[in-house]
Every structure is written in C-alpha cells, then in structure tokens.
C-alpha positions in Angstrom: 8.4 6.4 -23.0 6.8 9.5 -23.0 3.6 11.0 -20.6 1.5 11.3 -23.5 2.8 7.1 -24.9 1.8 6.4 -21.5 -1.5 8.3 -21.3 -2.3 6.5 -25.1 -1.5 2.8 -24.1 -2.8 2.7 -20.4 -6.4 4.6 -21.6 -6.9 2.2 -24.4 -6.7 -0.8 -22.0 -9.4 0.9 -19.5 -12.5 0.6 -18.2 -15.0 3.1 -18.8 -15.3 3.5 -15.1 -11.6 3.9 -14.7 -11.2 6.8 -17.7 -12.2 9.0 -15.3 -9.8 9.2 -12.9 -6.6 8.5 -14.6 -6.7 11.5 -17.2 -4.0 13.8 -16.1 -1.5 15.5 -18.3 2.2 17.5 -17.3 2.3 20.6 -18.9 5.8 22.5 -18.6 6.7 26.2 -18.9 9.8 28.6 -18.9 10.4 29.5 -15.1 9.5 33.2 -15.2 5.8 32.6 -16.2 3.3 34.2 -13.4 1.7 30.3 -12.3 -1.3 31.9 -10.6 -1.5 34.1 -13.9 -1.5 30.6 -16.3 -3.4 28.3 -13.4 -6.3 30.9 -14.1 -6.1 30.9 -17.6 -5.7 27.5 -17.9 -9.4 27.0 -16.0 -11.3 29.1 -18.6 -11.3 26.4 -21.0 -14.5 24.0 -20.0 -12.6 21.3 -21.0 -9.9 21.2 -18.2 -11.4 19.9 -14.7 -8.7 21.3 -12.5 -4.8 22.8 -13.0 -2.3 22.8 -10.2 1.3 23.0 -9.5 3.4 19.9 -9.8 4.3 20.1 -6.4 7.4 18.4 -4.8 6.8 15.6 -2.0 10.0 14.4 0.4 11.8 11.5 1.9 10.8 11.6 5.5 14.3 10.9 7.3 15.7 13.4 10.5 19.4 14.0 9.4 21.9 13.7 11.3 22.5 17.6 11.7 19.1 17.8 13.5 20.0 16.0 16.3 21.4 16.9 19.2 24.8 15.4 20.4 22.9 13.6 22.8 20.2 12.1 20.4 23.3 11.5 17.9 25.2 9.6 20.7 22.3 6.6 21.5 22.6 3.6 20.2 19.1 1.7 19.5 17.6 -0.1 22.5 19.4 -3.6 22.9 17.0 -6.1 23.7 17.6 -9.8 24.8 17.5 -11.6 21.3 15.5 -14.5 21.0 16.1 -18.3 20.1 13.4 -17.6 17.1 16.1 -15.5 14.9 19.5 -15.8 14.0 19.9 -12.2 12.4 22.7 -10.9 14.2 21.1 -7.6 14.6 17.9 -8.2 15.3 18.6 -7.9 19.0 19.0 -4.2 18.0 15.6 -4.3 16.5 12.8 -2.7 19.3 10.6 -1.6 17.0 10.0 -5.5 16.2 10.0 -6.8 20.0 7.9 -3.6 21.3 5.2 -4.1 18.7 5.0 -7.9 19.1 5.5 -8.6 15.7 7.9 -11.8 16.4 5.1 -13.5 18.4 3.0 -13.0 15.3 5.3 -15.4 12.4 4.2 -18.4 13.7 0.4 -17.0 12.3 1.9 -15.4 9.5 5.0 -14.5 7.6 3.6 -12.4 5.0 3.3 -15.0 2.0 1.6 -14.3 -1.0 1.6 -10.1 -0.3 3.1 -8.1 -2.6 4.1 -4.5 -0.9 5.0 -1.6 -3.8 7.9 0.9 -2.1 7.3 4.1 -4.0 10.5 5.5 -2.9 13.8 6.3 -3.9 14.2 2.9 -5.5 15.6 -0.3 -3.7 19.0 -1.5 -3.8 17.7 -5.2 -4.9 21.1 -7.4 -4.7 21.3 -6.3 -0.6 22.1 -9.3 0.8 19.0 -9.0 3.1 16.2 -8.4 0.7 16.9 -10.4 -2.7 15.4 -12.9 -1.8 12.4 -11.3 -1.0 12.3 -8.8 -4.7 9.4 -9.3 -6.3 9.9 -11.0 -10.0 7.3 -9.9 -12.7 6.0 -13.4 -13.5 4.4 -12.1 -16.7 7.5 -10.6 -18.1 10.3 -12.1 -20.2 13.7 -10.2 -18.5 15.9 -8.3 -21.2 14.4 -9.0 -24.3 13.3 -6.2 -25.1 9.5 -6.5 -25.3 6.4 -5.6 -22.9 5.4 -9.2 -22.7 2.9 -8.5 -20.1 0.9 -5.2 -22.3 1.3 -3.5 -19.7 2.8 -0.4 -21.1 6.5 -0.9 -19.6 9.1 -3.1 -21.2 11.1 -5.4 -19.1 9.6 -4.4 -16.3 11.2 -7.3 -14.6 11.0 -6.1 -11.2 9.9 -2.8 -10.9 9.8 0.6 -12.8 11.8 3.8 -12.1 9.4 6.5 -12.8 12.4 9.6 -13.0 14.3 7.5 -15.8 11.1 5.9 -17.5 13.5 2.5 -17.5 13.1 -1.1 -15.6 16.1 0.0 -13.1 14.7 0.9 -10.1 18.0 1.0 -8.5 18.1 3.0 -5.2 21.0 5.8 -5.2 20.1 7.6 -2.0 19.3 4.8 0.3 15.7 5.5 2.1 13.8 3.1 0.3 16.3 0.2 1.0 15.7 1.2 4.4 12.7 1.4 4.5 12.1 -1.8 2.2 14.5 -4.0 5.3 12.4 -2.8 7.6 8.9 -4.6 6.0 10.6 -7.5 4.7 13.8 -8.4 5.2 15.4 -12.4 5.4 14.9 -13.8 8.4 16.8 -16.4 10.3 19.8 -16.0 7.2 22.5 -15.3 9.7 22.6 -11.8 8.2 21.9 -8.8 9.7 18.2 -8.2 10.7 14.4 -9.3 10.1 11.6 -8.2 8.2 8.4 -7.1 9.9 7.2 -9.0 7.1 10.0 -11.6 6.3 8.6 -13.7 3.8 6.2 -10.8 1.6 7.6 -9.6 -1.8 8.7 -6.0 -2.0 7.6 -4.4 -5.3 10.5 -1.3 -5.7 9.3 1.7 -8.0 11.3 4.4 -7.8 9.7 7.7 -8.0 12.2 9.8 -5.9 15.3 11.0 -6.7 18.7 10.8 -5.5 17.8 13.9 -3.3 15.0 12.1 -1.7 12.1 14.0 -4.0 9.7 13.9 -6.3 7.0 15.2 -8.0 3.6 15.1 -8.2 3.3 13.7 -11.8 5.8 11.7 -11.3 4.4 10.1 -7.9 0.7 9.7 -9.7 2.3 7.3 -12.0 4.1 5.2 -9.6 1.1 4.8 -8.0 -1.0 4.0 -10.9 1.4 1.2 -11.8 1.4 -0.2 -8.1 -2.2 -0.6 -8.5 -2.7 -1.8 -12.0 0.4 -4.9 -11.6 -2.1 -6.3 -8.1 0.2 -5.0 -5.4 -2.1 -5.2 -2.2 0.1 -2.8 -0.5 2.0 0.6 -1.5 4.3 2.1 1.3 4.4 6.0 0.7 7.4 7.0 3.5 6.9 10.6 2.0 4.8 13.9 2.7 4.4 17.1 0.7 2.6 20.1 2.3 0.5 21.2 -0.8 -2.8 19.3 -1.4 -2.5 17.6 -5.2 -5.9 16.7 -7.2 -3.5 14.3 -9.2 -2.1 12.5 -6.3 -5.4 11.9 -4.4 -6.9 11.0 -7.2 -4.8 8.6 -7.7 -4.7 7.3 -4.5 -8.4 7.2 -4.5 -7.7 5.0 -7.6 -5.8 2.8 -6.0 -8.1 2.1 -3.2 -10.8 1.2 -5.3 -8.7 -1.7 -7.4 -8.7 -3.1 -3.1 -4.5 -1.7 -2.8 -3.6 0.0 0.8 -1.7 2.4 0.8 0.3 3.4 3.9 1.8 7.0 4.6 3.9 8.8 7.3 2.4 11.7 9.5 5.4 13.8 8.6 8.3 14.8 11.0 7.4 18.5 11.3 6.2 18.1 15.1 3.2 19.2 14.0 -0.9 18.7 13.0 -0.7 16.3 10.6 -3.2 18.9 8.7 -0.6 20.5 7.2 0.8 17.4 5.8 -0.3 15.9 2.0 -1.4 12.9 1.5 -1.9 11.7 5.4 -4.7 14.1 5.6 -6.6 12.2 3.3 -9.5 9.6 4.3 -7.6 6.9 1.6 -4.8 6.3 3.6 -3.8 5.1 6.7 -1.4 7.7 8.4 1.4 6.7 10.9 3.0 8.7 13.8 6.1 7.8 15.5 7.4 6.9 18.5 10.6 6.2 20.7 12.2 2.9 22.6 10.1 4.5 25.4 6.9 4.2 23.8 6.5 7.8 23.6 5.9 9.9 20.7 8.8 10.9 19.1 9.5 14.1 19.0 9.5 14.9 15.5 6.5 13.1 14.9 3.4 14.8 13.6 0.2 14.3 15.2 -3.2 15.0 15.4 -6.7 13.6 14.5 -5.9 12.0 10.9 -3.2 9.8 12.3 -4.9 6.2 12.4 -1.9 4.6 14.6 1.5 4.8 15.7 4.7 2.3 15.5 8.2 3.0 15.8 10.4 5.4 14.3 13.5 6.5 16.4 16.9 4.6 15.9 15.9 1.7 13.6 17.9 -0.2 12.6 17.8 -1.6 8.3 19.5 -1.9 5.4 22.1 0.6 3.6 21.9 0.5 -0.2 25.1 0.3 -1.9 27.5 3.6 -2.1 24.5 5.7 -0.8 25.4 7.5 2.7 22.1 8.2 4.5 21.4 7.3 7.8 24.8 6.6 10.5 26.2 2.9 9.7 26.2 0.3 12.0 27.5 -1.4 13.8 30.8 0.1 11.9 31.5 2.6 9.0 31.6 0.0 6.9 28.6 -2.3 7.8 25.6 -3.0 4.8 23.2 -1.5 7.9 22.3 1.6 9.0 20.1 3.3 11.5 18.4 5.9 11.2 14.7 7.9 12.6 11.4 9.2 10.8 8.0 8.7 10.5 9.3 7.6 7.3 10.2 4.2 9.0 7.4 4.1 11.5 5.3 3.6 8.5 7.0 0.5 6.9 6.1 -1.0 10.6 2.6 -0.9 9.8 3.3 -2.3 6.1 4.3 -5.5 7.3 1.8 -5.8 10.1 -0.9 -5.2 7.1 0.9 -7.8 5.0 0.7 -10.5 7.9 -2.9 -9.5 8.2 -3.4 -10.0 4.5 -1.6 -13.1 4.3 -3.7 -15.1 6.1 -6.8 -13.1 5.3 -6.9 -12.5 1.3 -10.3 -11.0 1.5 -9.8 -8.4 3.8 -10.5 -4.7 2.7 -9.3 -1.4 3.7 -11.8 -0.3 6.3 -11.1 -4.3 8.0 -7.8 -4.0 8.0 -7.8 -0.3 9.3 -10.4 -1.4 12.2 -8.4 -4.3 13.3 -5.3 -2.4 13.6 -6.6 0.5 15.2 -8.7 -1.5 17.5 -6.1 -3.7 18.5 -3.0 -1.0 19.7 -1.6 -0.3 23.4 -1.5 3.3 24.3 2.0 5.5 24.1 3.4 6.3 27.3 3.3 9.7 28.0 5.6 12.3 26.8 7.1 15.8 28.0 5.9 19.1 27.9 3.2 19.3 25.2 3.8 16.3 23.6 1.7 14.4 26.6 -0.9 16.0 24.9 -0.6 15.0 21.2 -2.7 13.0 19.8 -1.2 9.9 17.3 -3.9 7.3 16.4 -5.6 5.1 18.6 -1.5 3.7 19.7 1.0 1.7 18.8 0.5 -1.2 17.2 0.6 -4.8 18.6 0.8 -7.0 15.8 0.5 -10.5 17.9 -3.0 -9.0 18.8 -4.0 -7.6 15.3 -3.2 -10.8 13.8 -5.7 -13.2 16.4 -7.9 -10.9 16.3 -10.6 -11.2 13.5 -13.7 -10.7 15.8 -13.4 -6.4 15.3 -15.7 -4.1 15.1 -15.5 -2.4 11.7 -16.4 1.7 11.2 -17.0 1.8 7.7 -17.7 6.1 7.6 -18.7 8.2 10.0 -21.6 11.5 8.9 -21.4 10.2 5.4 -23.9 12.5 4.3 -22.5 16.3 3.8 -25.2 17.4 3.1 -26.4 17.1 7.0 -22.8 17.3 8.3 -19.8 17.4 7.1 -15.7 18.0 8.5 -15.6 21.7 9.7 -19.7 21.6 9.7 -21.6 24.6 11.0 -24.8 23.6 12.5 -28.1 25.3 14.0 -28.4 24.7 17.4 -31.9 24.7 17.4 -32.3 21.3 15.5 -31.2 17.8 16.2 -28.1 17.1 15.6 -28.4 13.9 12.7 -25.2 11.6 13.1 -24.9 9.1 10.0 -22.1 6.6 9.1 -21.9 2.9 8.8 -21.0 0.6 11.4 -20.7 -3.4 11.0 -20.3 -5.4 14.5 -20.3 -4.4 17.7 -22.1 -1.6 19.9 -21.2 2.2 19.4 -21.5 5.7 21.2 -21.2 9.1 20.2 -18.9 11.2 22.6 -17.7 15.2 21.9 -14.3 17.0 22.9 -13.9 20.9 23.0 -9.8 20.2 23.3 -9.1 17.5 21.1 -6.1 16.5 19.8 -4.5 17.9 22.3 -6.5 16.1 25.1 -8.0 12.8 24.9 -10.8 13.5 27.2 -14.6 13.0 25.8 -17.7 13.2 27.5 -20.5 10.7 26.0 -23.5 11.9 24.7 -25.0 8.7 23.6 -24.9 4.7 24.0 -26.6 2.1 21.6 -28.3 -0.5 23.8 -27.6 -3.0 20.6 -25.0 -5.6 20.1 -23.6 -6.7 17.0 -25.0 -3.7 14.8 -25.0 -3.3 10.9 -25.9 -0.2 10.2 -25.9 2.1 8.1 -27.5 6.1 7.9 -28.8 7.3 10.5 -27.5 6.3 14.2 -28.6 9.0 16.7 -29.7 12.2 17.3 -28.0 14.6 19.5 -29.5 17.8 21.5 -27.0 20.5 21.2 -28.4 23.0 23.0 -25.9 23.0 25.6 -22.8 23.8 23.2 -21.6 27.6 23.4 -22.2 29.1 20.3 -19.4 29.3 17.7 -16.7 26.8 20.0 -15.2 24.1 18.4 -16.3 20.9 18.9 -14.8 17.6 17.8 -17.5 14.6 18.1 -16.4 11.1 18.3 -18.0 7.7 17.2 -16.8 5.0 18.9 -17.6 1.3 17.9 -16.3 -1.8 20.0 -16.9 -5.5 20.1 -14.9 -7.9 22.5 -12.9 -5.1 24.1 -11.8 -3.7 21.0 -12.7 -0.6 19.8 -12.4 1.4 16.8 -13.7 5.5 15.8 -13.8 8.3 14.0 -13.8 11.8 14.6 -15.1 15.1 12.9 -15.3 18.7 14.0 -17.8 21.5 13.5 -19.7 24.2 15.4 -22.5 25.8 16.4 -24.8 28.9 16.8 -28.5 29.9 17.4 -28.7 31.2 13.7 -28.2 29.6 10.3 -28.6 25.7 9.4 -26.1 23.6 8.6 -24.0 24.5 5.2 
C-alpha cells in the first residue's frame, strides 16, 4: 500500500481533532538537488506547515569492534539463581536481580499489556517469546482481507513498515533482543525471563536489516502502535536531527494514553544532542554496568528520566541474524550484548507491571512512580562521577508497592513567563508555575548541573498533600550573577519519595523575560 492509500484510508476514519496531527506526506527527489535550496522553496507555499529532511534514526547496540579486549573478554555478572525460575540463564540475568524486578511477579506479571517494539522486527517463532506475540484478535490470518478496517491486511501480528506487508520478521536481530529482554517465558526451562514475562509484545518493524530507518517510515510505525491500543511502544533507537514528523507523532501517541520509552543514546554524551529522548513525550533511559555505574557509553544529562541496565545482557538471537556475541556457545538461540538500546526494554517491562495492575494510570503517574521510586548509581570514574542519568536505576519491587507518589504534572508551564533556556530580568520576581498533585514541593537552583548534583534550596512549601496548579512561588534573584547559567529544580515528595523537574535560563539587570 502506498503513503498516499495510507494517508486516504487512515484520514477518512479520523477525528477532527486527530486530522491535525497525522497529515504528513514523503516527497522524493533525484540525489543532486540542493535540499536547503527545495526545503526553502517548498515553505513559500502557505499551504505547507513545515518541510524537513527524512532523516535516518539507529539501532542503539555497541559492536563488538568498540570494545576493548578486556570489555570483549567479561562474561555477564553470574548471580546465585533463585528457586522462583527455571530459565537456565536467568542466573546470567543482573539487570533482573539488580533492579528487583523478580521480587515484583508475585504483584504482577504484566497481563493484559500490550508493548509495540518498533524495531528491526521480531523473530516471533523464538522459542522464548511465541508464546508471548501478540495475535490481532480482530483479524482473520491469510485471507486476504483487512477485517479489522484498519488500513493493513492480515495484519495478524504486526506490520513491517519497510515492506508495507504483515511479516514483521526480524533479519538483524536487535529487536528480538530487545523484545526477550521485556517479555520473555518464564519458568519454561528455556533460556531466560522477561522483565515482563507474561505482557504481549506487538513487533512492527520499521528498521532495516542495517539497524535503520527513517523518519517517515518510523512516524508510521508509531501511528499504528497507537491506533491498534498498545499501551506501550519501546523505541531502542536515536537519531541526532530533531524531526516535526516524528514528534508529532509521538505527541500523537501520548494523547491516545500509549508510553513510549526511548534510549539516551550510546554517544557518551548530553543527551541534547540525541532525537527523540530530548523530547518532554518520552521517558528517556541511560545505562548502567553490573556495578551499578553508568556505563560508559551511556548518554546523560538532564532529559534522562531514569536509568536501568545496559552492559552484557543477556536475550534472545533471532534466527540467522549475527548481532551481539552468542552465548553460552556459537551456536546457542541467546546472545549478549550492551546499549542503552537494552537499558530501555528494562523500563518497558517495569511500566507493563505497573500497568498491569493499574489500567488507569497515565503517563505523568507512571513517570512519577518510577522516577520516585529508583536507588542511586554508584559512582563512576573520571568524569563520569559527574554525569547526570535520571533520578537512578530503577527498583521495580518498589515502583510496583508504591502507589502513594507524588506526581509533577509540568513544571513553568507558562512560556510566556519562563520557558527552557529563559532569559529573565533580575529586577522582578522570579514567577515559578507547574502543576503538582500530592505531596510537599521545593524549588532549589544549580549553576553546575548535570555535571554535579549539588542544589542549594531557595524555597519550601509549608503544605502537605498539594494540588496545585499555576503559580507556586516567587523567587528573588537578585543574588544570581548576571548572564550565568542557572538550572532551577522543582522537587515534589510524599512518603520519602520524590519526583522533579528541571529547567535552565539566566539572568541580567536589563531586558524582561523573552
């Protein structure tokens, strides 16, 4: 089917409120055209909103050739395995046992959660995940028809978005991985256990056999996640080109109630530079080691909500695909491999268990409890001591008993007083808005944040249990120097949790706020 047969169908079955955001076209050209030259011309005509590039987003997996003989030499942290699973490698599994999540499956197993994996497709006869494929209930398999109206025929279990066909068939072997790691069997005598172990994992391939794809292409899969009611879409990808097409259809997304889950990047860097973790419709993951240390290709900075593991995990190997090392032989269905790319499937099945036994929870809930609920990263060497990834690691026994959180809806939700990167008068009150539901808050401000995670308070609700929202304090900043940056912090906590947001401005003696 073509873009403009998709377009036709899907905007016919809209609602008005929804024509606006999913409107977007793929326009292709020869490859000598000047694009800046045909971007510009393109924006003349009233009609067109905005033009960009369809840029290219990436698998986020280190390779084997950017280790170091030492790094290629560890095997993953054994750990004594437990009388709870039977998966003979789950003793291999730290990222489960140092984020608690096998405490948590007597709570919750994921049931009921569907979790899309926009990815490079998933190898869906694995003998660790069938069982757990999600099935199109709505859909009558190989006959030829889209029994559902949805626009896709026999879309049975899945779509692959490169192909336009039903087979979302991994052929490089990241989303397999990544797909093992939320939600594979448990307790089947075979191999390892799902985060997850009992959620359905919605493959939609969008990547190629490379481990790319573009932004069109991406938009889609996403689009389609959102419409078929999965609750959850795991994005173990980054680009570092900004895309109008992709945010908005992530914004799409997150207004139909999906969460979508994306990794910090593996560039050892601000997460700034990375596209779509920057954005506020998304919860970005960093990595870390067995140590509990960040690892260290993970990126960082003050966009990253939390941080799980991501070095030496073990999963699943799709079928004739050769990423990652095998193991425990060269000819095992298992592989490990490292990446914030696998750090964020971590968080997909903690959000799943969450969801599981709380249907009704939204995305700023489920970000506050799992942010609010972390342990804190040992330190690591040299700068990385310094980096800043998320409020910690997650603990998912913790998130899961833990519904009593205090929840930060927005913090300075009114740009027209302040906004991110905000230049203010130091003359006038500084006006700090969001929305805060439960708990007390305070307002604290950093001159070397991320890279420190020192803050000096500058104010303190004498309330309990708050819901708020506009404004919550003023602040006297007449005692910043003039044209530093400074990076102010709201902090809300209930029960010894704690949750915040962070923005970043400056000031001077002259002009207002702008």
């Amino acid at each position: 089917m073509s873009d403009a047969e998709l377009f036709k169908h899907a905007y016919k079955r809209m609602l008005e409120q929804e024509k606006s955001t999913y409107r977007s076209h793929v326009l292709r050209f020869p490859q000598n055209i000047d694009v800046e030259a045909t971007i510009s011309a393109l924006m003349k005509n009233e009609n067109i909103e905005a033009v960009e590039p369809d840029w290219i987003f990436k698998v986020q997996v280190i390779q084997e050739d950017e280790l170091n003989e030492e790094e290629k030499n560890i095997n993953p942290l054994m750990l004594l395995a437990t009388n709870l699973v039977n998966d003979p490698l789950y003793k291999y599994q730290y990222g489960l046992q140092t984020t608690n999540s096998d405490k948590a499956w007597d709570i919750s197993e994921g049931e009921g959660v569907v979790i899309a994996v926009i990815d490079t497709g998933v190898d869906y006869n694995h003998e660790d995940i069938a069982e757990n494929i999600w099935v199109n209930p709505n859909e009558i398999p190989d006959n030829g028809k889209d029994d559902d109206g949805n626009g896709f025929v026999d879309d049975v279990r899945g779509y692959d978005f490169l192909n336009n066909d039903n087979d979302p068939m991994d052929d490089h072997g990241h989303g397999t991985h990544v797909s093992g790691i939320i939600a594979a069997v448990k307790n089947n005598n075979k191999g390892i256990a799902g985060v997850a172990p009992k959620a359905k994992i919605l493959p939609i391939k969008g990547l190629s056999k490379n481990g790319s794809g573009s932004t069109s292409t991406i938009a889609k899969a996403v689009y389609y996640a959102a419409d078929i009611g999965a609750q959850i879409i795991n994005n173990s990808w980054v680009g570092l080109d900004k895309s109008i097409q992709l945010e908005d259809a992530l914004n799409y997304s997150k207004n139909r109630g999906t969460i979508s889950i994306v990794a910090a990047g593996n560039s050892s860097r601000n997460i700034l530079k990375s596209f779509p973790a920057v954005l506020d419709s998304v919860i970005a993951v960093a990595a870390t080691d067995p140590d509990d240390k960040k690892a260290y290709f993970s990126n960082w900075g003050s966009k990253v909500a939390v941080a799980a593991p991501g070095y030496n995990i073990v999963s699943l190997r799709a079928k004739n695909t050769k990423m990652g090392t095998p193991f425990p032989n060269k000819t095992s269905r298992y592989i490990r491999a490292s990446g914030t790319s696998f750090s964020c499937p971590h968080v997909s099945g903690l959000i799943a268990l969450i969801l599981s036994k709380n249907k009704g929870y939204e995305f700023s809930k489920v970000k506050s409890i799992i942010q609010a609920t972390t342990k804190k990263p040992n330190p690591g060497q040299n700068h990385d001591k310094f980096r800043y990834i998320g409020t910690g690691i997650i603990q998912t026994d913790i998130a899961l008993k833990s519904k009593e959180v205090p929840v930060l809806i927005s913090l300075l939700n009114k740009p027209e007083i302040l906004k991110e990167n905000f230049i203010a008068n130091k003359k006038s009150p500084l006006e700090i808005y969001g929305e805060v539901k439960g708990g007390s808050y305070s307002i604290s401000y950093s001159t070397d944040y991320p890279y420190s995670n020192d803050w000096t308070e500058i104010f303190k609700s004498e309330e309990r249990d708050i819901d708020r929202k506009g404004l919550l304090a003023n602040i006297d900043p007449t005692s910043f120097e003039d044209n530093k940056l400074i990076f102010i912090k709201l902090t809300v906590q209930k029960n010894g949790f704690k949750t915040y947001a962070v923005t970043k401005g400056r000031f001077n003696s002259g002009s207002s706020s702008k």
